[in-house]
Biotite code that builds the C-alpha atoms (Angstrom):
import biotite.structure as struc

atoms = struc.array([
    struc.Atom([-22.834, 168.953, 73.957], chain_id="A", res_id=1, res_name="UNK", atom_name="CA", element="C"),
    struc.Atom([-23.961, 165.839, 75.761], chain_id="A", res_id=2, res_name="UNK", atom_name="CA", element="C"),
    struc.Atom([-22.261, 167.276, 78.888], chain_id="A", res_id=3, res_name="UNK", atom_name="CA", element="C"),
    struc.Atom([-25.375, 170.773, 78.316], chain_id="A", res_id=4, res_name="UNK", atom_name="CA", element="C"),
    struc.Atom([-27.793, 168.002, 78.404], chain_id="A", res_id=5, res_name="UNK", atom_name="CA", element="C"),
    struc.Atom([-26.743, 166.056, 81.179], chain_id="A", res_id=6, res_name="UNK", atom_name="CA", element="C"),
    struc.Atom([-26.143, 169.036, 83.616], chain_id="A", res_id=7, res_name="UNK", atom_name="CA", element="C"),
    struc.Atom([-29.734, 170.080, 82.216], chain_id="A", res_id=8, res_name="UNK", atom_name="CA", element="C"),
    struc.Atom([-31.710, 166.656, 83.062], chain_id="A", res_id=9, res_name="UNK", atom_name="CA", element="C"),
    struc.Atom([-29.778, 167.061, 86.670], chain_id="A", res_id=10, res_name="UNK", atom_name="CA", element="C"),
    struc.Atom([-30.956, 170.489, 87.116], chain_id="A", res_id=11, res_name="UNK", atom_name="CA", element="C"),
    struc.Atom([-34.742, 169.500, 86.068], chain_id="A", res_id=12, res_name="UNK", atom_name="CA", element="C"),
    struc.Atom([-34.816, 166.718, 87.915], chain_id="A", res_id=13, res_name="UNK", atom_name="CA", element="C"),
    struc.Atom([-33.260, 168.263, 91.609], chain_id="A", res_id=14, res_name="UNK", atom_name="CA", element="C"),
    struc.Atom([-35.793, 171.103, 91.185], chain_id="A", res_id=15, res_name="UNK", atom_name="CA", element="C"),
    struc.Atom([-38.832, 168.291, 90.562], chain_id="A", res_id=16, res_name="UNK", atom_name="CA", element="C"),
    struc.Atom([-37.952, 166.132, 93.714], chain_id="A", res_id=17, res_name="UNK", atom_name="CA", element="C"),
    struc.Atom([-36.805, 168.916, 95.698], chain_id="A", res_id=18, res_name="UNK", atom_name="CA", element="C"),
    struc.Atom([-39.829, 171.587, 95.494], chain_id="A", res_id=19, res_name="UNK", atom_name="CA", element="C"),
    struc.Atom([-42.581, 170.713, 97.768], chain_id="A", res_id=20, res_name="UNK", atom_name="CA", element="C"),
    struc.Atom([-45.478, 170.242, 95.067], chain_id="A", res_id=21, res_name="UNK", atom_name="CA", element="C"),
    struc.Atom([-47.140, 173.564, 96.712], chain_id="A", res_id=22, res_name="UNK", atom_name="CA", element="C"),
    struc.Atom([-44.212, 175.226, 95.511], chain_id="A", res_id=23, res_name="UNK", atom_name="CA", element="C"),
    struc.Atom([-44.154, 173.951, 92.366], chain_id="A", res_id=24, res_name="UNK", atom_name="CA", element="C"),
    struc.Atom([-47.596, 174.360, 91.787], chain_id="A", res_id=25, res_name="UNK", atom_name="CA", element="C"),
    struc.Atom([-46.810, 177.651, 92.396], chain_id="A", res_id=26, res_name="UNK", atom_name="CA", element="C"),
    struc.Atom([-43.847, 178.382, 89.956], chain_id="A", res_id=27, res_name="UNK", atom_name="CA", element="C"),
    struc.Atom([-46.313, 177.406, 87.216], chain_id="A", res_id=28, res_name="UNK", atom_name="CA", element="C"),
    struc.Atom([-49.380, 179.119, 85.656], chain_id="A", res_id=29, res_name="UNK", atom_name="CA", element="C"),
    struc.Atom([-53.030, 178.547, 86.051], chain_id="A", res_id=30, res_name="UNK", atom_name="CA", element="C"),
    struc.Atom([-55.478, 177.696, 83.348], chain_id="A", res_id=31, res_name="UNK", atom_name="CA", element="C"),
    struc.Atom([-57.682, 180.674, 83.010], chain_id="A", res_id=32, res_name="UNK", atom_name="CA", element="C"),
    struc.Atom([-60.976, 180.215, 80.953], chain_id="A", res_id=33, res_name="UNK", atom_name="CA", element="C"),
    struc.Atom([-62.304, 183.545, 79.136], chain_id="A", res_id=34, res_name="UNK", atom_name="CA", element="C"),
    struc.Atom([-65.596, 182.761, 78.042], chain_id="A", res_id=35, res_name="UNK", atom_name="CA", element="C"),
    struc.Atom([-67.965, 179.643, 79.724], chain_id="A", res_id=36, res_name="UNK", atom_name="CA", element="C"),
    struc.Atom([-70.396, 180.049, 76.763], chain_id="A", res_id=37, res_name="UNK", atom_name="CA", element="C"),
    struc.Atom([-74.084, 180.679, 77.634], chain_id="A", res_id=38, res_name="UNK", atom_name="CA", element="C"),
    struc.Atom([-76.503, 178.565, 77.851], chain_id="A", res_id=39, res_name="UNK", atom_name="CA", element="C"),
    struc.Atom([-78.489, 179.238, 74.724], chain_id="A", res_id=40, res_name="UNK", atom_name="CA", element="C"),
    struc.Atom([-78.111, 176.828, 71.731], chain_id="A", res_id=41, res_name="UNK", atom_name="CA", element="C"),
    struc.Atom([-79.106, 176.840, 68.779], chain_id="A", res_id=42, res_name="UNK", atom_name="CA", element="C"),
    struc.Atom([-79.019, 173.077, 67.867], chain_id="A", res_id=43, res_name="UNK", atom_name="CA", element="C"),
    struc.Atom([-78.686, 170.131, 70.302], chain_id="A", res_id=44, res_name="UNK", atom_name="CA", element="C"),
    struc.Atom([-75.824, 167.308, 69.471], chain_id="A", res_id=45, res_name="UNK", atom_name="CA", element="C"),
    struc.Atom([-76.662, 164.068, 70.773], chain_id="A", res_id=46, res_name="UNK", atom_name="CA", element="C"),
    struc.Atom([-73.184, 162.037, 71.512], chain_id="A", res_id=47, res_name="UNK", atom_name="CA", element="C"),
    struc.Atom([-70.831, 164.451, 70.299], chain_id="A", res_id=48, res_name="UNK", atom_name="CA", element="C"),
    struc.Atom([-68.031, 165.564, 72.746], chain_id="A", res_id=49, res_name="UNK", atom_name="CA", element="C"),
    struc.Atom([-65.821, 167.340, 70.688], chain_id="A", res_id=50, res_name="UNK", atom_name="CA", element="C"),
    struc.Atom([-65.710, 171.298, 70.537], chain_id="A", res_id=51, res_name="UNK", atom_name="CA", element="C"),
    struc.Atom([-63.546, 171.226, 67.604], chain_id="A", res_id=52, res_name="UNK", atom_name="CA", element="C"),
    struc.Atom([-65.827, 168.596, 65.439], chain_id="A", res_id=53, res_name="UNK", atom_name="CA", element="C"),
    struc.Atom([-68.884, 170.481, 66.532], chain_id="A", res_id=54, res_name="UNK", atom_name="CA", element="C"),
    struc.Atom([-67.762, 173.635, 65.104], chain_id="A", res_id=55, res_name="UNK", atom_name="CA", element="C"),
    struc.Atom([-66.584, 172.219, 61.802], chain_id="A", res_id=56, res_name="UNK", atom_name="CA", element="C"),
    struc.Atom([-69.617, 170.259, 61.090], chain_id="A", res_id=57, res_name="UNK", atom_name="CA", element="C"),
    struc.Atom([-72.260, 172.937, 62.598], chain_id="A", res_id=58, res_name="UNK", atom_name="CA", element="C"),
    struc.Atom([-70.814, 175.996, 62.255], chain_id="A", res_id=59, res_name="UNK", atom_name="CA", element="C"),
    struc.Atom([-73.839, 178.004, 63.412], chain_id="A", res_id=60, res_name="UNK", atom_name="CA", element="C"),
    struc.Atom([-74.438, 175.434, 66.373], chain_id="A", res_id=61, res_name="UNK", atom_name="CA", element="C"),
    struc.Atom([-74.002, 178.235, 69.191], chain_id="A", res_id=62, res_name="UNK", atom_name="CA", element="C"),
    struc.Atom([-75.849, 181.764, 69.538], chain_id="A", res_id=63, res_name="UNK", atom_name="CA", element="C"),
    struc.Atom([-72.583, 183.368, 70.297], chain_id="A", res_id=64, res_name="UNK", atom_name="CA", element="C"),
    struc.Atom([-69.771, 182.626, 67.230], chain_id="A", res_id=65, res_name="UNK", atom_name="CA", element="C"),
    struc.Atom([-66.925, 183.857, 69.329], chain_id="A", res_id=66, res_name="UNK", atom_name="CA", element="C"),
    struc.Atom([-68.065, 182.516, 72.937], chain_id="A", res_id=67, res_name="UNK", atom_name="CA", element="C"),
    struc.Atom([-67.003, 178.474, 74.122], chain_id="A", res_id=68, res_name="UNK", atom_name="CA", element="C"),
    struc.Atom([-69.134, 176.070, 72.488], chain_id="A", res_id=69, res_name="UNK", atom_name="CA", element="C"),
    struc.Atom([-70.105, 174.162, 75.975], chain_id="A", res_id=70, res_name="UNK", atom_name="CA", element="C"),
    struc.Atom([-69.191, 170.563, 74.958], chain_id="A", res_id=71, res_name="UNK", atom_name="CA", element="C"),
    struc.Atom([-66.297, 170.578, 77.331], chain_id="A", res_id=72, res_name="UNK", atom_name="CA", element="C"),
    struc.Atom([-63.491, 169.198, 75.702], chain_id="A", res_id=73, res_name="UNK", atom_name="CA", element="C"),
    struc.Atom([-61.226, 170.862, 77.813], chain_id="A", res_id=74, res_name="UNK", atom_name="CA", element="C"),
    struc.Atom([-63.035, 169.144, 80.834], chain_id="A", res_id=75, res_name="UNK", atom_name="CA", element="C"),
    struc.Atom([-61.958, 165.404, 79.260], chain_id="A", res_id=76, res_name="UNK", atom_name="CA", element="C"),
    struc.Atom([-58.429, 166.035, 78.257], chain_id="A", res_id=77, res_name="UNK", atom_name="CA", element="C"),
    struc.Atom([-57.800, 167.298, 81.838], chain_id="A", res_id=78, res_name="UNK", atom_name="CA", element="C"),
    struc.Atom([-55.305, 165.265, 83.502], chain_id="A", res_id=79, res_name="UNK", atom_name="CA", element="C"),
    struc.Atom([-55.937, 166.637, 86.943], chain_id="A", res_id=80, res_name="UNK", atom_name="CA", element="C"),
    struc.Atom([-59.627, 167.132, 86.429], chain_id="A", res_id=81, res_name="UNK", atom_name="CA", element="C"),
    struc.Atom([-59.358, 171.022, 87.135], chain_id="A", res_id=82, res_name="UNK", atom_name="CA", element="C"),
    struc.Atom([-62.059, 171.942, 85.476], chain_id="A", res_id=83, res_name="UNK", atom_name="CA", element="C"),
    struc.Atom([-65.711, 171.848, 86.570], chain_id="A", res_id=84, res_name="UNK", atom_name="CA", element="C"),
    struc.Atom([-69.407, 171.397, 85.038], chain_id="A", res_id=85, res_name="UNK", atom_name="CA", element="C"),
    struc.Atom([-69.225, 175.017, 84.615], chain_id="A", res_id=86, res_name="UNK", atom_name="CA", element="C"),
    struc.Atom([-65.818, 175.514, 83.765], chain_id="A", res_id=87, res_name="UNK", atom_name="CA", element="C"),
    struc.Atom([-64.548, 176.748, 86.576], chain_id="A", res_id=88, res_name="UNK", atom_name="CA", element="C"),
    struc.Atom([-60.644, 176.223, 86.980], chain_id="A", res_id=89, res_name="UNK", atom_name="CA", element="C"),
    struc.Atom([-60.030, 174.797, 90.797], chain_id="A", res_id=90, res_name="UNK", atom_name="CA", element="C"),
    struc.Atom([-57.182, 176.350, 92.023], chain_id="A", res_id=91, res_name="UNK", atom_name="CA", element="C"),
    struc.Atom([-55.523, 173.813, 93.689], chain_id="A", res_id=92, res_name="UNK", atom_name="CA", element="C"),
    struc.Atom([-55.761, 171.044, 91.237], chain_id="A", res_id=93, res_name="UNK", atom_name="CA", element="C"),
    struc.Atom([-54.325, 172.967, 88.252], chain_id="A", res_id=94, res_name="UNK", atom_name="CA", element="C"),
    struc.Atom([-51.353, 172.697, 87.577], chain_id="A", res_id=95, res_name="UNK", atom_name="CA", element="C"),
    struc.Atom([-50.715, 174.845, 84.017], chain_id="A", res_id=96, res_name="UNK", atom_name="CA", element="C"),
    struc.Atom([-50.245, 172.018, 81.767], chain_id="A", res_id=97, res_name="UNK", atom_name="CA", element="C"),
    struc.Atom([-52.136, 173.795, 79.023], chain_id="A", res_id=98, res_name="UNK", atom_name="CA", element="C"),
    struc.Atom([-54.021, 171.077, 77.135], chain_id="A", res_id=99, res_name="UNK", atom_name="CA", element="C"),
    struc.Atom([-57.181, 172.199, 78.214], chain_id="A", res_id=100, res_name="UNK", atom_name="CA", element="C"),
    struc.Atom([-55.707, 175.120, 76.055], chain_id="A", res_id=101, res_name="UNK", atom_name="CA", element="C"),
    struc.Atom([-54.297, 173.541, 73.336], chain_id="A", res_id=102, res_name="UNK", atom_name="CA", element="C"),
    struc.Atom([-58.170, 171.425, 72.596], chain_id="A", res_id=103, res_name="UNK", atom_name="CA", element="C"),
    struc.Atom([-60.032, 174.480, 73.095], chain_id="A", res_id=104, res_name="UNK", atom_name="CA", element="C"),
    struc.Atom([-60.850, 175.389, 68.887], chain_id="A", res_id=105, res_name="UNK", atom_name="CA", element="C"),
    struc.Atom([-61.663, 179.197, 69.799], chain_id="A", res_id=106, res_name="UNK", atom_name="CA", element="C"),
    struc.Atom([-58.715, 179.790, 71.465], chain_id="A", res_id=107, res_name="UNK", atom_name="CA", element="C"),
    struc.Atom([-60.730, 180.910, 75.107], chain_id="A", res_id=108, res_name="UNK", atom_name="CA", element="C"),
    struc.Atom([-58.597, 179.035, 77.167], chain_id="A", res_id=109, res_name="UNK", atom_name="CA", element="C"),
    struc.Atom([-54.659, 180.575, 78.003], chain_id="A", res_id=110, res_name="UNK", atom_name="CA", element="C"),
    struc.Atom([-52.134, 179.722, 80.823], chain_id="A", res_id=111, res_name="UNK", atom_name="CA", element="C"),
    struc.Atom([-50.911, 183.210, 83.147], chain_id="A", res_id=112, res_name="UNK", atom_name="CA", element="C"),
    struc.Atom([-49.433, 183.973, 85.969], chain_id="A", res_id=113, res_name="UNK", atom_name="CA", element="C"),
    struc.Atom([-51.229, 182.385, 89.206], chain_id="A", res_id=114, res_name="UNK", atom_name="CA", element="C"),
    struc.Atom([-51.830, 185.818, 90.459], chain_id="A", res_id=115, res_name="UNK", atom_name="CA", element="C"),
    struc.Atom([-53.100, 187.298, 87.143], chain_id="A", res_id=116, res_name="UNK", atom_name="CA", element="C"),
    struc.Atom([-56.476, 188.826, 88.047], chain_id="A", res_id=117, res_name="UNK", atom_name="CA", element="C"),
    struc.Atom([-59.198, 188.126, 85.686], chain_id="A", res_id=118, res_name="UNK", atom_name="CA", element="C"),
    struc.Atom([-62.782, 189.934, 85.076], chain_id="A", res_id=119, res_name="UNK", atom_name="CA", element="C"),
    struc.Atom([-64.787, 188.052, 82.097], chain_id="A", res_id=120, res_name="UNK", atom_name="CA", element="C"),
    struc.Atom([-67.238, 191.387, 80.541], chain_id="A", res_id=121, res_name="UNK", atom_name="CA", element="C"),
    struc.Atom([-69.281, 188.590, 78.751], chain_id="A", res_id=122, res_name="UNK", atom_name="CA", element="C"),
])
């Protein structure tokens, strides 16, 4: 058993230092953001930077009930600050570690394929 996980730490770690990070970049996915909300509101929070809190406490606090609330947690838990003012994923910055994801409370964030071809209808 120890031997699986051994051989398995090896194997993750010659792929890591071995890939050039362009490579690796490309072996993973790319943060793709359904919805960027509009920019009508029904309410304006002052100080609150939390998708998830805004929501629970203001449930009405956006026109659209399905669409991203616009607060932009996914923005602040970005660890390579992929993500724009307007939520735009860069490219070359993301590298598909999915918190942006895992933050976002309406679920309009998911990880695919790098060459995954996207249209938003809303």
């Amino acid at each position: 058993m120890w031997y699986l996980i051994t051989v398995s730490i090896l194997i993750i770690f010659f792929l890591k230092v071995n890939l050039p990070k362009n490579e690796l970049k490309n072996k993973c996915g790319i943060a793709i953001v359904y919805c960027r909300g509009g920019s009508e509101k029904k309410h304006t929070l002052i100080n609150i930077k939390n998708c998830a809190y805004a929501i629970g406490q203001f449930p009405g606090f956006s026109v659209c009930q399905q669409g991203c609330v616009n607060l932009h947690s996914c923005r602040l838990v970005c660890p390579d600050k992929a993500l724009n003012e307007s939520l735009k994923v860069n490219p070359e910055l993301c590298r598909g570690c999915g918190r942006c994801a895992e933050v976002c409370p309406r679920n309009l964030i998911k990880i695919e394929k790098r060459d995954k071809k996207v249209i938003n209808r809303c």
